[in-house]
C-alpha positions as CSV (number, residue, x, y, z in Angstrom):
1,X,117.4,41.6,70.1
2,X,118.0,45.2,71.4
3,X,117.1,46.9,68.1
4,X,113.8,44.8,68.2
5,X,113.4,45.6,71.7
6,X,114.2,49.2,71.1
7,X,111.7,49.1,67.7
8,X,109.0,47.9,69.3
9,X,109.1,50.2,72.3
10,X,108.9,53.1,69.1
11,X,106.0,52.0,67.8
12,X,104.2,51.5,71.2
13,X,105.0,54.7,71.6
14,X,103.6,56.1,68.5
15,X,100.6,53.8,68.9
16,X,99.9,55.6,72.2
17,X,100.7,59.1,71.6
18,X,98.4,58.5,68.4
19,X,95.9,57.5,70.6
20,X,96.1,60.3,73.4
21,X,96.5,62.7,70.4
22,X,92.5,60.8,68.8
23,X,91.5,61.7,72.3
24,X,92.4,65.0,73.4
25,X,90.9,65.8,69.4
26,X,87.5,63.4,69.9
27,X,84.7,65.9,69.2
28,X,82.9,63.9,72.2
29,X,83.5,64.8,75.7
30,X,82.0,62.6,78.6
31,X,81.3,63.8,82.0
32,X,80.8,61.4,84.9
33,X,78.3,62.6,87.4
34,X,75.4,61.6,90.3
35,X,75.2,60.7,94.0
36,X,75.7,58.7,97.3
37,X,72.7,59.3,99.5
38,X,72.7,57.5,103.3
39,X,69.7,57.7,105.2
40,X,68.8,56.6,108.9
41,X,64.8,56.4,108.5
42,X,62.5,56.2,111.9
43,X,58.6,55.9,110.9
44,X,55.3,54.8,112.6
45,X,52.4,53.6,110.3
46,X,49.1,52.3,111.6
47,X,46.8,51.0,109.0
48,X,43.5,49.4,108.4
49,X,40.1,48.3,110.1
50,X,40.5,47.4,113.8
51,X,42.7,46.0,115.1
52,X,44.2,46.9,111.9
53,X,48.1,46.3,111.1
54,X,50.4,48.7,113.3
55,X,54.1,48.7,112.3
56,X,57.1,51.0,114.2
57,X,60.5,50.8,113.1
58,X,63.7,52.1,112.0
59,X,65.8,51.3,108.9
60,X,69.1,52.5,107.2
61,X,69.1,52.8,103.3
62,X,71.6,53.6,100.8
63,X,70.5,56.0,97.1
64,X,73.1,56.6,94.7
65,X,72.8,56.9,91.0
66,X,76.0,57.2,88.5
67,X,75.3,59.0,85.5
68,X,77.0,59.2,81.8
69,X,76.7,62.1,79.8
70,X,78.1,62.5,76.5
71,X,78.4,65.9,74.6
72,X,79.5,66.8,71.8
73,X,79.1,70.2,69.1
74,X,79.4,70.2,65.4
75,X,81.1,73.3,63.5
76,X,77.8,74.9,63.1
77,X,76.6,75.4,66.9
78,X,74.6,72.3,67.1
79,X,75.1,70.2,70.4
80,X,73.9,66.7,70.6
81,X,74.9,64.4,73.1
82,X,73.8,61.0,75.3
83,X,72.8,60.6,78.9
84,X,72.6,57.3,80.3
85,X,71.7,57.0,84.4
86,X,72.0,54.1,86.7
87,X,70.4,54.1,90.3
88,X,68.8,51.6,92.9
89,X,66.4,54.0,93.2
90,X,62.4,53.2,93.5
91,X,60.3,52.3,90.3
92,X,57.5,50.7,89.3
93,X,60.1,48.3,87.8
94,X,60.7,47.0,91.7
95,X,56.5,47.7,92.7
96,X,58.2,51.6,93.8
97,X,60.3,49.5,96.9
98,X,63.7,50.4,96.1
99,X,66.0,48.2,93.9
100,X,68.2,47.2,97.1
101,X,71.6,46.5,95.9
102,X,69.6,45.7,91.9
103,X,71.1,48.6,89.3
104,X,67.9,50.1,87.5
105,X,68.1,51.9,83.8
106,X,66.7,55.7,85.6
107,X,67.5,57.7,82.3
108,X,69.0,56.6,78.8
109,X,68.5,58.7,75.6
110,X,70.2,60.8,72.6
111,X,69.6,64.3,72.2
112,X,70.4,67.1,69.7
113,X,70.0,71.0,70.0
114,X,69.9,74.0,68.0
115,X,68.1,77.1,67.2
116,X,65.1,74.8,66.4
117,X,65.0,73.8,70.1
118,X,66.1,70.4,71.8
119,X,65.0,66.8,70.6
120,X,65.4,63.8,73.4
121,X,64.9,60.4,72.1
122,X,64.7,57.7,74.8
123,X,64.3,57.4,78.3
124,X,63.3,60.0,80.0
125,X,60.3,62.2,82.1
126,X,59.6,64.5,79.1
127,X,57.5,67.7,78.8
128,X,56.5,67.0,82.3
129,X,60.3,68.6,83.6
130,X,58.4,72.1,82.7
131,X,55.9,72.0,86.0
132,X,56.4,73.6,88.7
133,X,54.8,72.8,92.7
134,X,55.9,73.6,96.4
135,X,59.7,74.1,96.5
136,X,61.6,71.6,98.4
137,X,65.2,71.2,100.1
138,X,67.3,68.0,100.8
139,X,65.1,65.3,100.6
140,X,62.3,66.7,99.3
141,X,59.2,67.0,102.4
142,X,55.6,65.6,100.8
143,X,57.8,65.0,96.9
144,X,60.8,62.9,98.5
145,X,62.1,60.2,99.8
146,X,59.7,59.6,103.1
147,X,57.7,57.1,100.5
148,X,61.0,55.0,100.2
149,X,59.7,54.1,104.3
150,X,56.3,53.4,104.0
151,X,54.6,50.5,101.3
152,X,52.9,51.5,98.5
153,X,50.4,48.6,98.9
154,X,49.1,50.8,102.4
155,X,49.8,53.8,101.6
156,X,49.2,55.9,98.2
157,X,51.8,57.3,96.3
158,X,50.3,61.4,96.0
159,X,53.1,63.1,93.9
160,X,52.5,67.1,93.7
161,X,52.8,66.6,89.9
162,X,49.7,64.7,89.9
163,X,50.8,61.5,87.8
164,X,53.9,59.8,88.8
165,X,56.8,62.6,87.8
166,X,59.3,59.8,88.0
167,X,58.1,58.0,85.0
168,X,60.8,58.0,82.6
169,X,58.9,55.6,79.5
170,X,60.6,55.4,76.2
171,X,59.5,58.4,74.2
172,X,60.0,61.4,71.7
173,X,60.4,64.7,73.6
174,X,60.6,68.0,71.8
175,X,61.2,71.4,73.6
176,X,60.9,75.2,71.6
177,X,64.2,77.4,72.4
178,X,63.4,80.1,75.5
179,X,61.8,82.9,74.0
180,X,61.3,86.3,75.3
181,X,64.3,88.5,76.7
182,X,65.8,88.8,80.1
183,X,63.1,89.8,82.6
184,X,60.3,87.3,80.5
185,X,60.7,84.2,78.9
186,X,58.7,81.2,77.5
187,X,59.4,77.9,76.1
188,X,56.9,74.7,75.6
189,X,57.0,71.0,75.5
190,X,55.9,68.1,74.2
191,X,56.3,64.5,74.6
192,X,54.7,61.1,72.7
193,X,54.7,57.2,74.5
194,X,53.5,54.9,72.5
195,X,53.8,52.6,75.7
196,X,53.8,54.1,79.3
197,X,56.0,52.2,81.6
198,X,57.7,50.5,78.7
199,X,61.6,50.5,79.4
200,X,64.3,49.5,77.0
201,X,64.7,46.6,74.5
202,X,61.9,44.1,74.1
203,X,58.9,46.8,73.7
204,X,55.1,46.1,73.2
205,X,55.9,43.0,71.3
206,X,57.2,40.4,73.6
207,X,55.8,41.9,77.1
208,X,52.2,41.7,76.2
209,X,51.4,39.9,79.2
210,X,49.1,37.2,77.3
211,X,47.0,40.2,75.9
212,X,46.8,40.6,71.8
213,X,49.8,40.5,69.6
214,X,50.4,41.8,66.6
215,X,53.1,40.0,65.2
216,X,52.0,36.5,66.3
217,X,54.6,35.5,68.4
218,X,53.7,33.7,71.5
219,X,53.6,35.8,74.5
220,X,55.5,35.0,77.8
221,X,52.4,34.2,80.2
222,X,54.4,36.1,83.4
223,X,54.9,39.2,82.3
224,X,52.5,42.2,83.2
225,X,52.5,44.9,81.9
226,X,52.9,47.7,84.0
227,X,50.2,50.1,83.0
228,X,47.4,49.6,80.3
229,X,47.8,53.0,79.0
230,X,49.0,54.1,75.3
231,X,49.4,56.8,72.4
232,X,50.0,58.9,75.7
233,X,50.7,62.1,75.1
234,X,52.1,64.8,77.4
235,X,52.3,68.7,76.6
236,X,53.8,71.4,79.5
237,X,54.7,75.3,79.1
238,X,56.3,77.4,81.7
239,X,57.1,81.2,81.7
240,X,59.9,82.7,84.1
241,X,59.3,86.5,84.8
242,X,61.4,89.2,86.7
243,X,58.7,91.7,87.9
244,X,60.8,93.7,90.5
245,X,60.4,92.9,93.6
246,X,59.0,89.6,92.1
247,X,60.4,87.2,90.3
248,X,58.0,83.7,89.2
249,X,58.1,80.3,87.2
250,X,54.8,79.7,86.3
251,X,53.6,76.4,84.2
252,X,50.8,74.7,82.9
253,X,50.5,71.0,81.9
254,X,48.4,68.5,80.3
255,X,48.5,65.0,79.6
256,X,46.2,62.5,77.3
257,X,46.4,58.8,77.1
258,X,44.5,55.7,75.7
259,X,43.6,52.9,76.9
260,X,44.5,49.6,75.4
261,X,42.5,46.3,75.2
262,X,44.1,44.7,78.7
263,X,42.0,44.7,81.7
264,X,43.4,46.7,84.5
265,X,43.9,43.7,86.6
266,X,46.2,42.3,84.0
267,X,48.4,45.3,84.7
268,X,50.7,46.2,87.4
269,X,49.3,49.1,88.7
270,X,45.8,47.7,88.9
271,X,46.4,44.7,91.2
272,X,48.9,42.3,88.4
273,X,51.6,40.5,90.6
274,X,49.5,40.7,93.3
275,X,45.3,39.7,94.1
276,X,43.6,41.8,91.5
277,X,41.0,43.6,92.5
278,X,37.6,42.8,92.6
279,X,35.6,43.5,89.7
280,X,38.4,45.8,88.0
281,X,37.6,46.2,83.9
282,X,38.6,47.8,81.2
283,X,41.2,51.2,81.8
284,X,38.9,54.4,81.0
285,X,41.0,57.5,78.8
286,X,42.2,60.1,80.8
287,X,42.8,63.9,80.6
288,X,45.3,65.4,83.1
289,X,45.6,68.7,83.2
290,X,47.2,71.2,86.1
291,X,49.1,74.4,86.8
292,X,51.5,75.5,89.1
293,X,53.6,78.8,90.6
294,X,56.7,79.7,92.5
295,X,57.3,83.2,93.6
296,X,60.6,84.7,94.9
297,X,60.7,88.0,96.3
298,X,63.8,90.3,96.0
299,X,63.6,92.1,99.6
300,X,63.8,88.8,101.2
301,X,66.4,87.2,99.3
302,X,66.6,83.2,99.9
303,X,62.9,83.1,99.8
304,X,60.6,80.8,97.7
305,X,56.9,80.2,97.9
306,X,54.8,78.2,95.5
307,X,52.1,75.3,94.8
308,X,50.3,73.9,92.4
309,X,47.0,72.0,91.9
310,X,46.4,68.7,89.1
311,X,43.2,67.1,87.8
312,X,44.0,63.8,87.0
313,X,40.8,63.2,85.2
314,X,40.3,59.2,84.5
315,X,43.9,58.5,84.9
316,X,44.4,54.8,86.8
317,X,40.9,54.6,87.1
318,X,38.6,51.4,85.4
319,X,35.3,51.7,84.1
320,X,32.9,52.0,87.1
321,X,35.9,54.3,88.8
322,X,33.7,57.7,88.3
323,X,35.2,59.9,91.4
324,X,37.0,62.8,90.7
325,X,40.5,62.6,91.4
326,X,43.1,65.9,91.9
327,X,45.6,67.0,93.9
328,X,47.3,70.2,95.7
329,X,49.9,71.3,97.5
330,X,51.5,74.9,99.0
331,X,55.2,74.9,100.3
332,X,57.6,77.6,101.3
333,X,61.4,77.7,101.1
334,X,64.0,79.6,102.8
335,X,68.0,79.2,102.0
336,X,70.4,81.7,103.6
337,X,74.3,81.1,103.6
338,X,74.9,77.2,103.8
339,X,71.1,76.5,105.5
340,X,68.3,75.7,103.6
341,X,64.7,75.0,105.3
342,X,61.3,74.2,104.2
343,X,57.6,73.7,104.9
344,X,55.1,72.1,102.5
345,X,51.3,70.8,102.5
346,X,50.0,67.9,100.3
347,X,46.4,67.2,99.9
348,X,44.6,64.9,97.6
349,X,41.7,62.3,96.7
350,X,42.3,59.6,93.6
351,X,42.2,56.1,93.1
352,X,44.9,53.7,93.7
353,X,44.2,50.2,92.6
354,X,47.5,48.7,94.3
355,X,46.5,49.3,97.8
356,X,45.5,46.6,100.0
357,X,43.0,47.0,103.1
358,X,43.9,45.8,106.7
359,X,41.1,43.6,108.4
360,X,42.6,41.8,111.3
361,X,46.2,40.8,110.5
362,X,44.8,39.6,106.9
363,X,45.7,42.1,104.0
364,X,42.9,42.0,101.4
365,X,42.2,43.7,97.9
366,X,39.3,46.3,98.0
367,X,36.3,46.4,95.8
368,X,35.0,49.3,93.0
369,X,35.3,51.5,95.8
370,X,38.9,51.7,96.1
371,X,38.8,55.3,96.2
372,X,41.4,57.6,98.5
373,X,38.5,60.2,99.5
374,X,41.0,62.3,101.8
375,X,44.8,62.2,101.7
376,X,47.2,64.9,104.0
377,X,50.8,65.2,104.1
378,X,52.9,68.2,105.9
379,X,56.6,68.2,105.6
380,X,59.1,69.8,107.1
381,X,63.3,70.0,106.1
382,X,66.6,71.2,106.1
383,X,69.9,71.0,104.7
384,X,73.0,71.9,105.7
385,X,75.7,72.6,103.0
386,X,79.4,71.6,104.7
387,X,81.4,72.2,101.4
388,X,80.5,72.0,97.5
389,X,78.3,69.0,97.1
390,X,78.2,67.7,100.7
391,X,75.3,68.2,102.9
392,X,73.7,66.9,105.6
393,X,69.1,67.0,105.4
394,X,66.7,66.3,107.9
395,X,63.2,65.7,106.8
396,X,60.0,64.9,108.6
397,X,56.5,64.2,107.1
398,X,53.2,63.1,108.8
399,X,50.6,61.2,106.8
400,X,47.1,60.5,107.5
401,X,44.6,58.5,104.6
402,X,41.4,57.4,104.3
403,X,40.1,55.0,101.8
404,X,36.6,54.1,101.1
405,X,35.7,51.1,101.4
406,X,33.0,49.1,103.8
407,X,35.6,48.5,106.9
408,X,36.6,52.6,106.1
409,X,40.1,52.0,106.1
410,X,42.7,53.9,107.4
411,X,46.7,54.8,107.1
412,X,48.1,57.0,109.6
413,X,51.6,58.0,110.7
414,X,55.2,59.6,110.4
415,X,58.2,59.1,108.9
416,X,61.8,61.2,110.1
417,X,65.0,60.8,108.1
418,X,68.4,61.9,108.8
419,X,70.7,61.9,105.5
420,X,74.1,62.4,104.5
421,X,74.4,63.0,100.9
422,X,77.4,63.6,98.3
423,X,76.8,64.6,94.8
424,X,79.7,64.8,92.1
């Protein structure tokens, strides 16, 4: 019995010293990264015709995100790896309310890289990552988190990027190497969706919301699909320069999509889930195009100014919708030793087919004229580094929104958050 004893302990040993030996040698490493963000949120929101609907409140909510990347490099220089993200982070998966304590997909794709450029297939935001607007700290001023406290069926969501620069669709992404030298460099990007908003397994096929199918199969009557747009195709290029006693990012984007056959109401973002709104047809194609800056200068070091402006052409916008819609924003940042502080300006005017208008304590879908004619944001930060990846933020925004419609509706307030944040 002790020789088998003493046998078998061998050959576990073997077995495992094998193994460690196949893992210390994989050509695959995995990192193990993301964050834990607490935050103690305090807003004030008064929206609608009179009397309108008035809310004041306070709220604690917990961000994190845990993410998975896998890299590895062949003999001849090529890297390719995996990322795969998980958060409870706001998407249009959960209306943009926050998943709670629900795990979202926020990022899952393959990639591979070489002196061709970089390939990502899968989910992620694309060529989009190559714009540039007002720089931010902590939790972000008019681009962050103040949205996670106010409902997107009152208030619209204006992103500096112009369309949402969260969107992280299933698509083919294709980035040039940097070229240039060190004081100037260039690199471009493009990006194909067949489907925008369309997540994971399943695809086109079997979430077509009762519109056509082209397989035949029978559709699931509750399922909307989240946007009706298609074919959408998004294309960025930014330059960095070193102009002493400048030094800039500078970008330039555009993005095209099609329509498909549903009717806007039949899709999430045009009223789907919810009371459609009224006379809402056909998706129209749109054209987005923008540009944007951020300028440091070298005799006051720490310090970042920028903007950015976005034409959004037809995009979310039905037949009938003919308003132009863009937005722009201006923001300064200023980080010295473990500080970090920051202004920024938002201002916009677009459609937004999810909102809802106050009359009385009833919340009702507009009409045609669902149009935001004037939207302002200002935001104020800071963020305080204790040690490597801990910091404590403050932000503050104030909001104001007008929507045309025949009661002239309304969305005015504030919203203050105090964080605590870890990243790893």
């Amino acid at each position: 019995m002790r020789k088998v004893l003493l046998a078998t302990t061998a050959l576990i040993g073997v077995a495992l010293a094998g193994s460690a030996q196949a893992a210390t040698s994989s050509p695959i490493s995995l990192n193990v990264g993301g964050y834990n963000d607490f935050v103690a949120g305090f807003f004030n929101e008064s929206q609608g015709t009179t009397p309108g609907i008035k809310q004041e409140s306070r709220s604690f909510e917990d961000e994190f995100k845990i993410s998975f990347d896998a890299l590895g490099k062949a003999s001849n220089g090529m890297e390719y790896g995996a990322n795969i993200s998980l958060w409870n982070g706001p998407e249009i998966a959960n209306a943009w309310t926050g998943g709670a304590n629900t795990v979202e997909v926020n990022s899952a794709y393959v990639w591979m890289s070489g002196a061709f450029g970089k390939v990502l297939l899968g989910e992620e935001h694309g060529a989009s990552d190559l714009f540039v607007y007002a720089p931010t700290v902590g939790e972000g001023q008019v681009d962050g988190r103040y949205m996670d406290f106010v409902s997107p069926f009152t208030l619209a969501r204006i992103m500096p990027a112009g369309i949402d620069n969260t969107e992280h669709s299933n698509k083919i992404t294709y980035y040039t190497p940097k070229v240039g030298n060190d004081a100037n460099k260039v690199q471009l990007g493009v990006s194909y969706i067949p489907n925008m908003y369309d997540y994971g397994q399943g695809g086109d096929i079997f979430n077509a919301g009762g519109g056509p199918n082209p397989l035949g199969f029978t559709t699931i009557p509750s399922s909307t699909r989240a946007s009706p747009y298609q074919d959408v195709v998004k294309a960025a290029a930014e330059y960095w320069g070193n102009w002493h006693p400048v030094h800039a990012a500078l970008s330039v984007q555009a993005i095209e999509g099609q329509p498909d056959s549903r009717t806007m109401a039949s899709t999430f973002v045009g009223g789907g889930g919810n009371t459609p709104v009224i006379g809402l047809g056909n998706a129209m194609g749109f054209m987005d195009y923008g540009i944007g800056a951020q300028l440091g200068i070298d005799q006051v070091a720490g310090l970042t100014v920028g903007g950015s402006y976005d034409n959004l052409g037809h995009y979310d916008a039905a037949q009938g919708q003919n308003k132009g819609q863009d937005v722009w924003d201006v923001g300064a940042k200023y980080e010295f030793d473990k500080v970090g502080v920051a202004l920024s300006y938002i201002n916009a005017n677009e459609y937004d087919n999810m909102l809802t208008t106050g009359g009385g304590a009833v919340l009702s879908r507009p009409t045609l004229t669902n149009y935001v004619s004037d939207f302002n944001g200002v935001g104020a930060g800071a963020v305080y580094t204790w040690f490597p990846g801990l910091t404590s933020n403050v932000d503050g925004v104030m909001f104001s929104q007008k929507v045309d419609t025949s009661g002239a509706d309304h969305d005015d307030g504030y919203v203050v958050m105090l964080s605590q944040k870890l990243t790893f």
